[in-house]
HTML snippet that shows the backbone in 3Dmol.js (N, CA, C, O; Angstrom):
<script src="https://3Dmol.org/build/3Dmol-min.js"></script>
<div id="view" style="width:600px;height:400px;position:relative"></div>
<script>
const pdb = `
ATOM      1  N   UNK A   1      16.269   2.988   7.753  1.00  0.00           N
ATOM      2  CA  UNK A   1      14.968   3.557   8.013  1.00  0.00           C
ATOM      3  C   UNK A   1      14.637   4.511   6.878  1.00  0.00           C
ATOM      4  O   UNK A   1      15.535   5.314   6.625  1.00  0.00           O
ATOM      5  N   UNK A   2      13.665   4.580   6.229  1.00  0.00           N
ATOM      6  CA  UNK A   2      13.065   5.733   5.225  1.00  0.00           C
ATOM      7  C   UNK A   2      11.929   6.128   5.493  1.00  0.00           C
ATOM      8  O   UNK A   2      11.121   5.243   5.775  1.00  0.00           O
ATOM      9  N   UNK A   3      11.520   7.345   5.505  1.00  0.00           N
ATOM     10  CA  UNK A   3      10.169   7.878   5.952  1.00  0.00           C
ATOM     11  C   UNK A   3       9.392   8.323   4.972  1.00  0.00           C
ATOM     12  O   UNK A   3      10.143   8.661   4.058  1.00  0.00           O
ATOM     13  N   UNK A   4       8.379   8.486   4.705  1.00  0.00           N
ATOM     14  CA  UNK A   4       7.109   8.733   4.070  1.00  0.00           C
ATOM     15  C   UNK A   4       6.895  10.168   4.324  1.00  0.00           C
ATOM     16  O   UNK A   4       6.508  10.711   5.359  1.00  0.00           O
ATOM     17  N   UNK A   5       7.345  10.881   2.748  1.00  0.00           N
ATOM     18  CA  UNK A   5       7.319  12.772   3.797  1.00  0.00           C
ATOM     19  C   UNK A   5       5.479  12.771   3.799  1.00  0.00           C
ATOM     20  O   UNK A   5       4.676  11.862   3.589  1.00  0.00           O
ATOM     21  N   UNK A   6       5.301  14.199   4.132  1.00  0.00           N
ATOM     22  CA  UNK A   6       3.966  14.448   4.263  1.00  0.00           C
ATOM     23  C   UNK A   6       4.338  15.736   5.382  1.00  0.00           C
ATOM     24  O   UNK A   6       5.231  15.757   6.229  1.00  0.00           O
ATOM     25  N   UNK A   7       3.358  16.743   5.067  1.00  0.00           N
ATOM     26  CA  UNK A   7       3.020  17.783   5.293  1.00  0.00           C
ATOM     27  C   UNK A   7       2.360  18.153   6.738  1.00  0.00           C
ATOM     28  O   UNK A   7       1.176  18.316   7.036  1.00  0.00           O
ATOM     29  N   UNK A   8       3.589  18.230   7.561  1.00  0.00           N
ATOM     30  CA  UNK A   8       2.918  18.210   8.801  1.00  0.00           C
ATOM     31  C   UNK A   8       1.905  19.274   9.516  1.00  0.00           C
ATOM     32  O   UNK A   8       0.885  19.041  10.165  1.00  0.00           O
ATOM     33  N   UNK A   9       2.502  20.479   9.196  1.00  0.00           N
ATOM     34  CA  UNK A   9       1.925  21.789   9.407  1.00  0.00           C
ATOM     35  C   UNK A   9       0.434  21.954   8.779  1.00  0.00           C
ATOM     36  O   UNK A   9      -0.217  22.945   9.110  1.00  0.00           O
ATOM     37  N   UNK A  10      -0.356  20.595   7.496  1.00  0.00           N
ATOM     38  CA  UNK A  10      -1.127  20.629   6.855  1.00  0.00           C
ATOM     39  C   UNK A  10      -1.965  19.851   7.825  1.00  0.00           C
ATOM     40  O   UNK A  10      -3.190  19.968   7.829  1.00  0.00           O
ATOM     41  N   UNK A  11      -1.228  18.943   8.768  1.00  0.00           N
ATOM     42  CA  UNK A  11      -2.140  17.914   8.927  1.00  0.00           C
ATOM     43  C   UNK A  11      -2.211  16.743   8.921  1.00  0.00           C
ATOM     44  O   UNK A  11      -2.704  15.903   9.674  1.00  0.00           O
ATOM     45  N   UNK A  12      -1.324  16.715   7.397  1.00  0.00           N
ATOM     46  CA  UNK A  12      -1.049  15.077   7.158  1.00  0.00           C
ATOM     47  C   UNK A  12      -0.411  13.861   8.063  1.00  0.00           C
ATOM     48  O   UNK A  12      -0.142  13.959   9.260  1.00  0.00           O
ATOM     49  N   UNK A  13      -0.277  13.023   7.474  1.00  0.00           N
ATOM     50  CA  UNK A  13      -0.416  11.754   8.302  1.00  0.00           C
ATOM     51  C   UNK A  13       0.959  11.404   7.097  1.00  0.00           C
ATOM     52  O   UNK A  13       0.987  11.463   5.867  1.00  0.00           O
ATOM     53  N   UNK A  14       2.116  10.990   8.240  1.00  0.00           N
ATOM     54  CA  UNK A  14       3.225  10.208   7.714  1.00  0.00           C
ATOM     55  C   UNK A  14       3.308   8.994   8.264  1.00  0.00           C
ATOM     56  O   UNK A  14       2.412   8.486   8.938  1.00  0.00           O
ATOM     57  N   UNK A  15       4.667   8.346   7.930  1.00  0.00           N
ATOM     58  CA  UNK A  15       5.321   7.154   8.783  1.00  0.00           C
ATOM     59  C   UNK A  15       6.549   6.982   8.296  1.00  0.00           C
ATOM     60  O   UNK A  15       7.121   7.975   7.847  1.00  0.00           O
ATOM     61  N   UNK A  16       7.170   5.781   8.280  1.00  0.00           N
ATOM     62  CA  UNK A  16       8.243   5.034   8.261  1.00  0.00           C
ATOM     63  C   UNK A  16       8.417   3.910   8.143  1.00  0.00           C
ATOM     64  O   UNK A  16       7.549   3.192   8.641  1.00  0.00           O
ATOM     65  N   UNK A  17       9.586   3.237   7.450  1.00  0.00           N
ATOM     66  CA  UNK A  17       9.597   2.014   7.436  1.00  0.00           C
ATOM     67  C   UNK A  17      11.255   1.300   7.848  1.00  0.00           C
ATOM     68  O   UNK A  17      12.339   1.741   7.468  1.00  0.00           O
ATOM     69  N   UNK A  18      11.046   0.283   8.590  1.00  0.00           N
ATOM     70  CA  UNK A  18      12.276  -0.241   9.459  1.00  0.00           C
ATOM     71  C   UNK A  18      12.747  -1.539   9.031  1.00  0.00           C
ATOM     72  O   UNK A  18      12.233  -2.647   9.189  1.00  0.00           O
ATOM     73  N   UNK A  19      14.247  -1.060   8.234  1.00  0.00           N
ATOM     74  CA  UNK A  19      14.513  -2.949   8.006  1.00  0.00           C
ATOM     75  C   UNK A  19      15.520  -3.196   9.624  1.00  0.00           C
ATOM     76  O   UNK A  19      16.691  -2.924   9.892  1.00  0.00           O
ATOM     77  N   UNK A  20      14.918  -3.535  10.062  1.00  0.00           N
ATOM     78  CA  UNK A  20      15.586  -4.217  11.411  1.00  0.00           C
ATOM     79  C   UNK A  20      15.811  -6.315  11.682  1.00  0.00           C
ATOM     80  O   UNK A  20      14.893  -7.000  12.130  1.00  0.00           O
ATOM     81  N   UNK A  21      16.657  -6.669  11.436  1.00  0.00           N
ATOM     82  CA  UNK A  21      16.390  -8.227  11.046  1.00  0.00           C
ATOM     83  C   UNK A  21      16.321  -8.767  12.482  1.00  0.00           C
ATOM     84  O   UNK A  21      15.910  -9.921  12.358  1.00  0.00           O
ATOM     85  N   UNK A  22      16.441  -8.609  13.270  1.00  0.00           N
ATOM     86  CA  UNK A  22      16.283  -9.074  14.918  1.00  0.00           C
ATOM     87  C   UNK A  22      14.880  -8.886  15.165  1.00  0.00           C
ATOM     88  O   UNK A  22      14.228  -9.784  15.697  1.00  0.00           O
ATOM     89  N   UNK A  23      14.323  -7.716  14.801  1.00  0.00           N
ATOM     90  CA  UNK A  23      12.833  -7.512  15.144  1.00  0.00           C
ATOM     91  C   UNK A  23      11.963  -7.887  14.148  1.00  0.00           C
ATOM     92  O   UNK A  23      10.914  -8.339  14.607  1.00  0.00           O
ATOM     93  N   UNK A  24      12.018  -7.864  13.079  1.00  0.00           N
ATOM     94  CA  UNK A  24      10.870  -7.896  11.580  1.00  0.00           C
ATOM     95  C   UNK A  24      11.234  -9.050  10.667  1.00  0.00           C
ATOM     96  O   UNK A  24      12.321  -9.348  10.173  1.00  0.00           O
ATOM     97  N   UNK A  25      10.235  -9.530  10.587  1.00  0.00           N
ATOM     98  CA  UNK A  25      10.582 -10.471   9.332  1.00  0.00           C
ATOM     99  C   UNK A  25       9.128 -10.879   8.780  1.00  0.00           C
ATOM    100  O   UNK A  25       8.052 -11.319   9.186  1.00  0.00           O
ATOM    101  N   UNK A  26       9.996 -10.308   7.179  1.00  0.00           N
ATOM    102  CA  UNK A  26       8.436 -10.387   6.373  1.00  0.00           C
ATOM    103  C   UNK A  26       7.466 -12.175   6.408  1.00  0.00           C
ATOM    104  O   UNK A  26       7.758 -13.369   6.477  1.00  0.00           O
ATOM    105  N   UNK A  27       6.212 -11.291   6.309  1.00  0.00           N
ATOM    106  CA  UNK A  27       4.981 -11.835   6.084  1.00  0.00           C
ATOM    107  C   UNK A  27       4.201 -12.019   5.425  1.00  0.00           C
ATOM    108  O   UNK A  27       3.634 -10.987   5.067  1.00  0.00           O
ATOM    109  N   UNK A  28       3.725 -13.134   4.919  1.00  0.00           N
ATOM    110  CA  UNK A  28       2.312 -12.964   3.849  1.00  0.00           C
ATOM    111  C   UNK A  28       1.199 -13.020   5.006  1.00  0.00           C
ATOM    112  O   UNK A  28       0.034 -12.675   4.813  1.00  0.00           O
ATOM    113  N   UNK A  29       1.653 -13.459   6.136  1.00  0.00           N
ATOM    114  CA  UNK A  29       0.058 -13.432   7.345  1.00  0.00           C
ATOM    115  C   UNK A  29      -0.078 -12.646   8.022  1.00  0.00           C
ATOM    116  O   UNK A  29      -1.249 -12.584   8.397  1.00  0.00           O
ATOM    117  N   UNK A  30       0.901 -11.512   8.672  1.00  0.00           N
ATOM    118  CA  UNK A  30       1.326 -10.644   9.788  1.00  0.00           C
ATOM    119  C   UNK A  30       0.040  -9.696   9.530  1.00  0.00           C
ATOM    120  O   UNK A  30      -0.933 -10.088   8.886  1.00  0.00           O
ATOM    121  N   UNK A  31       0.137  -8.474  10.072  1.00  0.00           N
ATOM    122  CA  UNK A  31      -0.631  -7.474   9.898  1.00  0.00           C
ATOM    123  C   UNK A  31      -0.751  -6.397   8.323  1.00  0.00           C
ATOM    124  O   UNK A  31       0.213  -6.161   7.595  1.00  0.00           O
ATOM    125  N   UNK A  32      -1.796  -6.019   8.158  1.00  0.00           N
ATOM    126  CA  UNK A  32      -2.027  -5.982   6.626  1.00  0.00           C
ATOM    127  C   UNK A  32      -1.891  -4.286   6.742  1.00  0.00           C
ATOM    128  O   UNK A  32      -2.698  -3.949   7.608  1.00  0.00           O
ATOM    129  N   UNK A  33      -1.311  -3.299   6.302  1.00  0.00           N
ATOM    130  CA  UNK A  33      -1.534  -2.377   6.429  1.00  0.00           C
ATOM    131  C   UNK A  33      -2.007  -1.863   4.607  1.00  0.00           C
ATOM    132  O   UNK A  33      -1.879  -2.337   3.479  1.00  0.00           O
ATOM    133  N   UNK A  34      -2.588  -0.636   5.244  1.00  0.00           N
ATOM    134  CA  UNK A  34      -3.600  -0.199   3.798  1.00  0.00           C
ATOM    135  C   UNK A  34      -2.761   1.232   3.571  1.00  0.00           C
ATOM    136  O   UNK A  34      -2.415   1.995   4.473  1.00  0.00           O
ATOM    137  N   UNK A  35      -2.559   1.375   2.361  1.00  0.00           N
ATOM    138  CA  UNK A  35      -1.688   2.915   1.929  1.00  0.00           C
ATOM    139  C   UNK A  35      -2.483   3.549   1.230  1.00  0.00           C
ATOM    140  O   UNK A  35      -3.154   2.838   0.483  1.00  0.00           O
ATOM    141  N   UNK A  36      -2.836   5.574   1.139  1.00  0.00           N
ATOM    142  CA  UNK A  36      -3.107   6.327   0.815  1.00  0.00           C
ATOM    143  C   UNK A  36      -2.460   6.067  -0.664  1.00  0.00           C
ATOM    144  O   UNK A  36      -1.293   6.381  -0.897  1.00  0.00           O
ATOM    145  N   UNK A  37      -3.195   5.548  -1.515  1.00  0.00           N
ATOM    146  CA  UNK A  37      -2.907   5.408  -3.469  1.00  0.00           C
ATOM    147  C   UNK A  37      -3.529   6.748  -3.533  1.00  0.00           C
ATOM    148  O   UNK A  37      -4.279   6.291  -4.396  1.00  0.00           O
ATOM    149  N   UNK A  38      -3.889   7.887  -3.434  1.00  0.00           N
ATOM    150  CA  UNK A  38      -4.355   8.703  -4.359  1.00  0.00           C
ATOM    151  C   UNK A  38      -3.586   9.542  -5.292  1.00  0.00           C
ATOM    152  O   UNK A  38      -2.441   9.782  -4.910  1.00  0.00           O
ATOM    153  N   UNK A  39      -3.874   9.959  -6.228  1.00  0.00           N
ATOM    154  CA  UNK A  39      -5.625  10.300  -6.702  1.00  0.00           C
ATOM    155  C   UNK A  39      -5.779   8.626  -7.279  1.00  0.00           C
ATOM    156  O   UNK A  39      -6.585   8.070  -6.532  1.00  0.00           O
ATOM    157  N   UNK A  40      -5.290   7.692  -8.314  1.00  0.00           N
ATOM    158  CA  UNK A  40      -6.027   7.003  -8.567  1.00  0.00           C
ATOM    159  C   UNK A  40      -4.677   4.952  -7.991  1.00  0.00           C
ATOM    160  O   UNK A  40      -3.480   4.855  -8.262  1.00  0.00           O
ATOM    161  N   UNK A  41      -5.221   4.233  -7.521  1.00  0.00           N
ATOM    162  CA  UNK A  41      -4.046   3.364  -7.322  1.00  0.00           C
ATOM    163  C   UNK A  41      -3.574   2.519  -7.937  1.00  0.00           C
ATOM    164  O   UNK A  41      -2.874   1.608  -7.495  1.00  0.00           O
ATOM    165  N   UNK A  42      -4.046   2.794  -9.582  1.00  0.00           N
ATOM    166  CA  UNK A  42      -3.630   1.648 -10.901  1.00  0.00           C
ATOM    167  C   UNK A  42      -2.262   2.567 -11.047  1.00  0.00           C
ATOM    168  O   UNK A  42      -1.360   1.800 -11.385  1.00  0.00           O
ATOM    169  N   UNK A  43      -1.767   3.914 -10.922  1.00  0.00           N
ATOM    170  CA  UNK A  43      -1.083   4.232 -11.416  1.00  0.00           C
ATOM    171  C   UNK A  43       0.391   3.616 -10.464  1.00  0.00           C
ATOM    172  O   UNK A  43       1.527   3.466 -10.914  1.00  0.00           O
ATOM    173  N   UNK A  44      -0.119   3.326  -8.969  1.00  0.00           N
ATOM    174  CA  UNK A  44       1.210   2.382  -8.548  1.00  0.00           C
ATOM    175  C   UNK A  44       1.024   0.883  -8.961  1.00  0.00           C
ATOM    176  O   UNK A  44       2.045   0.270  -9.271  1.00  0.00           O
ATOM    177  N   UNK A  45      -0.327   0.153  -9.000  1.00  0.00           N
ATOM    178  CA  UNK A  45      -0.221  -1.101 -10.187  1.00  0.00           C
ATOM    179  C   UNK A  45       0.310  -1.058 -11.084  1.00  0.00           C
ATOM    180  O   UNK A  45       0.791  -2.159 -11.354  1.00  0.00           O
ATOM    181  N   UNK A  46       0.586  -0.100 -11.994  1.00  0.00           N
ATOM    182  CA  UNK A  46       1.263  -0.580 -13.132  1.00  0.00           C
ATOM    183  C   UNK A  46       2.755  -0.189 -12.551  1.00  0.00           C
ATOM    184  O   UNK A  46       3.266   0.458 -13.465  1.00  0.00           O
ATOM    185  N   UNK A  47       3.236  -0.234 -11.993  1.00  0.00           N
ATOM    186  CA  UNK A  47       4.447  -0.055 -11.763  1.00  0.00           C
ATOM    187  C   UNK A  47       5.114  -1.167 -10.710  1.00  0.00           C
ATOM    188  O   UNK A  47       6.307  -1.024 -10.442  1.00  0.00           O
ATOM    189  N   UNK A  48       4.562  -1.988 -10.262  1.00  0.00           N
ATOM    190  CA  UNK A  48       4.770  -3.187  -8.611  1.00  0.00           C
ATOM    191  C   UNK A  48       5.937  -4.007  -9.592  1.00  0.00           C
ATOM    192  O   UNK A  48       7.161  -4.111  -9.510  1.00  0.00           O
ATOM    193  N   UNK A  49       4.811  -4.582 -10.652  1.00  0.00           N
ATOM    194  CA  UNK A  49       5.450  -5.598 -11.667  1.00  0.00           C
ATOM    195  C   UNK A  49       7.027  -5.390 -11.690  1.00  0.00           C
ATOM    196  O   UNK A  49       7.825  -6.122 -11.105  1.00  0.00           O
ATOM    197  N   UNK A  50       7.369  -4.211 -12.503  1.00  0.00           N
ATOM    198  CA  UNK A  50       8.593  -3.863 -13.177  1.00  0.00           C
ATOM    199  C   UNK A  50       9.394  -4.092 -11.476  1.00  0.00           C
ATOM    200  O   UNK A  50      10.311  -4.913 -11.481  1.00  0.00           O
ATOM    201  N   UNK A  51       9.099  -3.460 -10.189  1.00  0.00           N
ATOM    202  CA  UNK A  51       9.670  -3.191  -9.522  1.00  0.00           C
ATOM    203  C   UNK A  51      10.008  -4.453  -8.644  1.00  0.00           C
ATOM    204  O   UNK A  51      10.588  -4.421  -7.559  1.00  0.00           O
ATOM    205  N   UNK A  52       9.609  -5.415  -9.208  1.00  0.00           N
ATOM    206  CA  UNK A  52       9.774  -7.181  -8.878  1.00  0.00           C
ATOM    207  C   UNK A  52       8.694  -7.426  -7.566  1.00  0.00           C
ATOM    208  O   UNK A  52       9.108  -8.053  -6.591  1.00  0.00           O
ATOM    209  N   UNK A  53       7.102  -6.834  -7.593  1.00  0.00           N
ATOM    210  CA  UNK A  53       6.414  -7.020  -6.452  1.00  0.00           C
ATOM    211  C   UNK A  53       5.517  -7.666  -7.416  1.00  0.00           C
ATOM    212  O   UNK A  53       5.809  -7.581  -8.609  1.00  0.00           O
ATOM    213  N   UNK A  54       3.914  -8.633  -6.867  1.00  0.00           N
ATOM    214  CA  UNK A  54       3.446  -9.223  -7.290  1.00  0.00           C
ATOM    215  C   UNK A  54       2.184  -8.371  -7.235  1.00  0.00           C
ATOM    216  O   UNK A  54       2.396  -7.400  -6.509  1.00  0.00           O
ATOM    217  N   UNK A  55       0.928  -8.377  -7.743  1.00  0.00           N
ATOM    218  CA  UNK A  55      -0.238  -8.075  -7.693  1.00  0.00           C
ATOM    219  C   UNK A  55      -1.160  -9.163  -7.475  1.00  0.00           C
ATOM    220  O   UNK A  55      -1.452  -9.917  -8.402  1.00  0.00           O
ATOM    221  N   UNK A  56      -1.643  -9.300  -6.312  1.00  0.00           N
ATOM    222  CA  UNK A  56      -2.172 -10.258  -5.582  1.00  0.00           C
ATOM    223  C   UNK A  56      -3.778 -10.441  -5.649  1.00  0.00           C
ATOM    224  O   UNK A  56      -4.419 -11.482  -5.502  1.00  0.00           O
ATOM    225  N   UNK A  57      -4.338  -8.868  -5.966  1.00  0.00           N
ATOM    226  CA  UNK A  57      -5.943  -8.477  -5.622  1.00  0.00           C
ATOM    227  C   UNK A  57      -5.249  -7.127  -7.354  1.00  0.00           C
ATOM    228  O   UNK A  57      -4.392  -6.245  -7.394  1.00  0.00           O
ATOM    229  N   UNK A  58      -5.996  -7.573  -8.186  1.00  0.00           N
ATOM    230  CA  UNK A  58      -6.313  -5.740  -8.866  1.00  0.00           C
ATOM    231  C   UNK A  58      -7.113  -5.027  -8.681  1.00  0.00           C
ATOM    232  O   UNK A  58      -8.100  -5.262  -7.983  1.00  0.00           O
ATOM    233  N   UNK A  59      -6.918  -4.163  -9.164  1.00  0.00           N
ATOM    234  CA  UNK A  59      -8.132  -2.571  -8.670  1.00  0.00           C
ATOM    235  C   UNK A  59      -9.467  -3.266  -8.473  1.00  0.00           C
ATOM    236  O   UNK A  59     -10.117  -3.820  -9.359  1.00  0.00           O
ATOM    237  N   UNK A  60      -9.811  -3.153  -7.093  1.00  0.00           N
ATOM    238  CA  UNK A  60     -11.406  -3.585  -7.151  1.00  0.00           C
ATOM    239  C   UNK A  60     -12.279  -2.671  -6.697  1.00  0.00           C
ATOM    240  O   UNK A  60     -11.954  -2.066  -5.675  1.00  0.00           O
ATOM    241  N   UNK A  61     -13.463  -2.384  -7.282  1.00  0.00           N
ATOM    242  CA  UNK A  61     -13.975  -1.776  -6.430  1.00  0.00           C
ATOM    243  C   UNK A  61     -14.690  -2.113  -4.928  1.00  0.00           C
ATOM    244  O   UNK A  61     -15.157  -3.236  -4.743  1.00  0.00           O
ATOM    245  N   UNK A  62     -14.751  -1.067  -3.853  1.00  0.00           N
ATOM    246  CA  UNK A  62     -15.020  -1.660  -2.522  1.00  0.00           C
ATOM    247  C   UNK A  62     -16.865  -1.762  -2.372  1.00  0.00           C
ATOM    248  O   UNK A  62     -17.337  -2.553  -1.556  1.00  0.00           O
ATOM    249  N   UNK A  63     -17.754  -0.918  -3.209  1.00  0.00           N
ATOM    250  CA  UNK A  63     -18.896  -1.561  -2.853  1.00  0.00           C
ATOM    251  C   UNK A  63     -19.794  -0.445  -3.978  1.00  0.00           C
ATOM    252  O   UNK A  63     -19.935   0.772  -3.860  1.00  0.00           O
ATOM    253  N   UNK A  64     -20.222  -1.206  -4.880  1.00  0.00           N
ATOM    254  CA  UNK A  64     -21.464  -0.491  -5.437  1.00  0.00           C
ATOM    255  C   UNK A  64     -22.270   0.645  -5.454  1.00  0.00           C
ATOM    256  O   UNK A  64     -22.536   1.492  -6.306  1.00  0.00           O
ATOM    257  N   UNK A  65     -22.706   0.379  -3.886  1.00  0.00           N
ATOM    258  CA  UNK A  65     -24.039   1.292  -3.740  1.00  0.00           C
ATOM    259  C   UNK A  65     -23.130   2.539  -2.932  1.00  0.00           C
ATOM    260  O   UNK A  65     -23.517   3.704  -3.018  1.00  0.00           O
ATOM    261  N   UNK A  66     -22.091   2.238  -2.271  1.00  0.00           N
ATOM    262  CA  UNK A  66     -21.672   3.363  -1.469  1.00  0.00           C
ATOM    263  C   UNK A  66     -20.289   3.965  -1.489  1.00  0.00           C
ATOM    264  O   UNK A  66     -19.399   3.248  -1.033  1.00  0.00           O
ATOM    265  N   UNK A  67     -19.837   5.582  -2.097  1.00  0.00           N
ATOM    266  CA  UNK A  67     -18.794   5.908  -2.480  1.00  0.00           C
ATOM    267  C   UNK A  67     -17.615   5.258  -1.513  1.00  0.00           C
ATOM    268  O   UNK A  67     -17.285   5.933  -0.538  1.00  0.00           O
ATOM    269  N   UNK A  68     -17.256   4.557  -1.631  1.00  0.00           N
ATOM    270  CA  UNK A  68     -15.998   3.946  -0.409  1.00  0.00           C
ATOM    271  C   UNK A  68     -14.311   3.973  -1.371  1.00  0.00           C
ATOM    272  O   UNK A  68     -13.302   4.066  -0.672  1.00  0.00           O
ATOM    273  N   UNK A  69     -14.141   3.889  -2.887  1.00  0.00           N
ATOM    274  CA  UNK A  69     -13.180   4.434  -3.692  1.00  0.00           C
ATOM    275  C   UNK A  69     -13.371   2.538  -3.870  1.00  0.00           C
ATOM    276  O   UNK A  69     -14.285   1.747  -3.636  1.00  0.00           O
ATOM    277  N   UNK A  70     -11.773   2.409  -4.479  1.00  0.00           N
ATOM    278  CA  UNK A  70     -10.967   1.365  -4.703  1.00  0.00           C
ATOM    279  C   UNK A  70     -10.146   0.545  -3.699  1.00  0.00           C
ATOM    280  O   UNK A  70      -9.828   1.140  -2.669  1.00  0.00           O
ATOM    281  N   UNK A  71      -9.688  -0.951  -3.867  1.00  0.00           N
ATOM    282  CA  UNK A  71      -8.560  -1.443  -3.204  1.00  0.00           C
ATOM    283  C   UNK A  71      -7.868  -2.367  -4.211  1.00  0.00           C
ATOM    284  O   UNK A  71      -8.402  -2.823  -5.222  1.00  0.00           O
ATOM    285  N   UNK A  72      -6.261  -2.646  -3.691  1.00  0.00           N
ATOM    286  CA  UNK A  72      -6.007  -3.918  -4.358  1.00  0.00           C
ATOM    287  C   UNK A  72      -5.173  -4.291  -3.126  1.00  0.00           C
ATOM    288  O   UNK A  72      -5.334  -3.748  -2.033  1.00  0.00           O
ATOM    289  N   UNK A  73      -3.915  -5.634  -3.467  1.00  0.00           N
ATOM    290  CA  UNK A  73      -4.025  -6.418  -3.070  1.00  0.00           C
ATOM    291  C   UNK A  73      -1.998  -6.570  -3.348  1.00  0.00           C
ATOM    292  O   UNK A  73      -2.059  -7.431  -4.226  1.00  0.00           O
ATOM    293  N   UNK A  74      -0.849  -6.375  -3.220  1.00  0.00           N
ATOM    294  CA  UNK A  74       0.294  -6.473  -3.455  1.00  0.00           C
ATOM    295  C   UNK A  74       1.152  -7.308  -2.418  1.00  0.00           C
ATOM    296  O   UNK A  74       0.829  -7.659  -1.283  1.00  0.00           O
ATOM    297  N   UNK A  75       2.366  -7.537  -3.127  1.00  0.00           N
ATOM    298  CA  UNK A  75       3.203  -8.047  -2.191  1.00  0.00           C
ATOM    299  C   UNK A  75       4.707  -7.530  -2.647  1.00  0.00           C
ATOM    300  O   UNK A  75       5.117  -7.469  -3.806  1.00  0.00           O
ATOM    301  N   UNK A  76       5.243  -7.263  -1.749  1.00  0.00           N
ATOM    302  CA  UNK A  76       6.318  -6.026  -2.363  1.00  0.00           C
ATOM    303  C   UNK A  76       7.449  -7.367  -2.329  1.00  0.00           C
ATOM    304  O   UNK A  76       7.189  -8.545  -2.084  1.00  0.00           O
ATOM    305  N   UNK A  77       8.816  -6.730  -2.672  1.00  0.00           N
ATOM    306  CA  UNK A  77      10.374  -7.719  -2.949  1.00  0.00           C
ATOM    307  C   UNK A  77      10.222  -8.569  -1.834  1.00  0.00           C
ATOM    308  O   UNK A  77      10.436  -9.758  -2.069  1.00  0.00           O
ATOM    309  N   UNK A  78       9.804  -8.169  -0.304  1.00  0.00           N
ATOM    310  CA  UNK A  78      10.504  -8.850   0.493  1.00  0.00           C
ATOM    311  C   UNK A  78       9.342 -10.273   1.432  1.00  0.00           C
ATOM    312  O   UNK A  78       9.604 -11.061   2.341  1.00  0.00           O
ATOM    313  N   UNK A  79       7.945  -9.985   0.539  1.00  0.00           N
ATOM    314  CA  UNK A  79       6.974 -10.957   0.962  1.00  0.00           C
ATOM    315  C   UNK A  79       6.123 -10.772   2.059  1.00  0.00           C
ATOM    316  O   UNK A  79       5.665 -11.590   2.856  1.00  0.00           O
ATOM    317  N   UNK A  80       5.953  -9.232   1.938  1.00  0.00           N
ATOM    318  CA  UNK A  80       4.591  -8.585   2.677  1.00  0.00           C
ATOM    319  C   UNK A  80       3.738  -8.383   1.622  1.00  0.00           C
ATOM    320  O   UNK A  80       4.115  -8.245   0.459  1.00  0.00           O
ATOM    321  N   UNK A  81       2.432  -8.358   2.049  1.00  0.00           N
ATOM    322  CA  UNK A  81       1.075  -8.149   1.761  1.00  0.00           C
ATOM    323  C   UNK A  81       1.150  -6.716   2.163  1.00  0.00           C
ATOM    324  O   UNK A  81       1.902  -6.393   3.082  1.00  0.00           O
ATOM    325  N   UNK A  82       0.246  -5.624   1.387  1.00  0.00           N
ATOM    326  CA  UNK A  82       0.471  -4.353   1.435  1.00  0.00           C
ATOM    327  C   UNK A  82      -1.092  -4.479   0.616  1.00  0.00           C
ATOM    328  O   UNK A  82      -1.357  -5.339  -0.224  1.00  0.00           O
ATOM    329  N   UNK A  83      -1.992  -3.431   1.082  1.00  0.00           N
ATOM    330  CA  UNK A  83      -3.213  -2.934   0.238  1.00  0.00           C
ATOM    331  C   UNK A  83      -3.139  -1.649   0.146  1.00  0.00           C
ATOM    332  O   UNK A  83      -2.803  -0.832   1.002  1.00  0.00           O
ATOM    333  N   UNK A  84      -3.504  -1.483  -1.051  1.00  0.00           N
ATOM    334  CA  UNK A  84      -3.906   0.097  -1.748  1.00  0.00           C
ATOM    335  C   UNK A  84      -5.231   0.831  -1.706  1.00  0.00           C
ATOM    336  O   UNK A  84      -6.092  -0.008  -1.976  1.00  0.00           O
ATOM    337  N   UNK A  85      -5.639   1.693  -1.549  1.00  0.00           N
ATOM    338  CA  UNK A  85      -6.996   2.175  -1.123  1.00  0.00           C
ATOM    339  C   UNK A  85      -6.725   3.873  -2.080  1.00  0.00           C
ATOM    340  O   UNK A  85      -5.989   4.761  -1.648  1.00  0.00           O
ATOM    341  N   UNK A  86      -7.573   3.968  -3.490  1.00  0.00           N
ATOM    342  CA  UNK A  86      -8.043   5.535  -3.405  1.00  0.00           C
ATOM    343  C   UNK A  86      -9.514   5.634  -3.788  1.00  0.00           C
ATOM    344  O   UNK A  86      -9.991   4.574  -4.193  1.00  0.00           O
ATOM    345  N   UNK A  87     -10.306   6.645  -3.746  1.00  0.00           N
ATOM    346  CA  UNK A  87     -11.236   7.067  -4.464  1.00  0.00           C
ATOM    347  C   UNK A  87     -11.331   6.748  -5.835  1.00  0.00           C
ATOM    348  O   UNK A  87     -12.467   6.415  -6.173  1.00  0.00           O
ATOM    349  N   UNK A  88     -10.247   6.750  -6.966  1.00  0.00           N
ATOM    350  CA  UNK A  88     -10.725   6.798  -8.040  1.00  0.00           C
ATOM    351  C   UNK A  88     -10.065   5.085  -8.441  1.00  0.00           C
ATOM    352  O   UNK A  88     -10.287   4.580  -9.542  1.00  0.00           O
TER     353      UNK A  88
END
`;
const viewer = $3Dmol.createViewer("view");
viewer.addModel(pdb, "pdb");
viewer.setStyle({}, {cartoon: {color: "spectrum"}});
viewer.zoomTo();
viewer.render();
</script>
């Protein structure tokens, strides 16, 4: 199990992640969860590659007319789909 620190007394919002092989087994279809990239989320794109994950979607922006930030699109070592979401 490894957890995601974050600042509780602030507010923030953590989690965790569970390699359990009886219960979980990766997905490219399962449920898509979206991660806090800020400040900008090219700076974990350029890093997926080296770390043997794929880049599936690059930095896109989410809509023109209305500040909504960035997303992309990954798939980490074990063949989940993972999206990135910041402002810049």
């Amino acid at each position: 199990m490894g957890f995601f620190l974050f600042d509780m007394a602030a507010g923030k919002v953590g989690g965790a992640i569970v390699l359990n092989k009886q219960f979980y087994a990766p997905s490219e279809t399962g449920s898509l969860i979206y991660l806090n990239a800020q400040p900008d989320l090219q700076i974990i794109l350029d890093r997926v590659e080296a770390a043997g994950g794929t880049i599936l979607r690059p930095k896109t922006i989410i809509s023109e007319e209305q500040n909504l930030g960035y997303w992309a699109l990954i798939k980490d070592t074990e063949g989940n789909r993972i999206a990135l979401h910041s402002m810049n």
